[in-house]
C-alpha positions, 0 to 999 in steps of 0.5 A, a space after each residue: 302328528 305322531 301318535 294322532 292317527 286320527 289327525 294325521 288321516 284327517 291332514 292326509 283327506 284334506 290335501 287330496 281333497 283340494 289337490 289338483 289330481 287325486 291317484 287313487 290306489 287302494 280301494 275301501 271307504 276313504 277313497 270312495 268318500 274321498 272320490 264323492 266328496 271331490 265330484 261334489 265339491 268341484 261339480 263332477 269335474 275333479 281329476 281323479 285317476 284310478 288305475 287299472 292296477 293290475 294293468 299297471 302291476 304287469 307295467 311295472 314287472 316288465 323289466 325290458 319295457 322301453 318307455 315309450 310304451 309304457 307312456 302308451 300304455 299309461 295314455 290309455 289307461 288314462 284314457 279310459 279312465 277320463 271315460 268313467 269320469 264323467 259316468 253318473 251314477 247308475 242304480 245300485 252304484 255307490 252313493 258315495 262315489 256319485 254323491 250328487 242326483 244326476 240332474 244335479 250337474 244340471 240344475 240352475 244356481 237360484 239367485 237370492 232375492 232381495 228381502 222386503 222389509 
């Protein structure tokens, strides 16, 4: 894939598309399309973690922190962001992230009928 950026983004989307856990930590669009397209695909129910990264910065600069509080500290971190899954979308909120209506989740799949010919 050298010298194919556009190859290489488009290998890198596909892997964190169908990965079981998607860690985000970059904000910009191919997160955000990234995030929606994952929701959309599984049925609102990807595992996909965003840190709070300035928490996690402040985690990392602790050289004295022992592990079991930083396992803590991650839990809850993680916790939250479980929370903030399963929100849908509000008005004004990306449609990117939240691709689908909110009552999509909810909508029965219609059966195909039989056609008669």
């Amino acid at each position: 894939f050298q010298g194919h950026s556009s190859r290489l983004a488009a290998l890198d989307y596909t892997v964190c598309l169908h990965s079981q856990v998607f860690v985000t930590t970059q904000g910009g669009n191919f997160p955000h399309f990234l995030v929606g397209h994952r929701r959309y695909t599984y049925g609102g129910h990807a595992r996909t973690i965003k840190p709070d990264k300035r928490k996690l910065v402040q985690l990392f600069d602790d050289t004295n922190i022992r592990w079991q509080d930083f396992k803590k500290h991650l839990r809850d971190m993680l916790r939250r962001n479980d929370l903030k899954g399963v929100e849908l979308r509000k008005p004004g909120g990306s449609l990117y992230m939240h691709p689908m209506p909110d009552c999509m989740c909810n909508a029965k799949k219609s059966t195909p009928t039989p056609s008669s010919e």
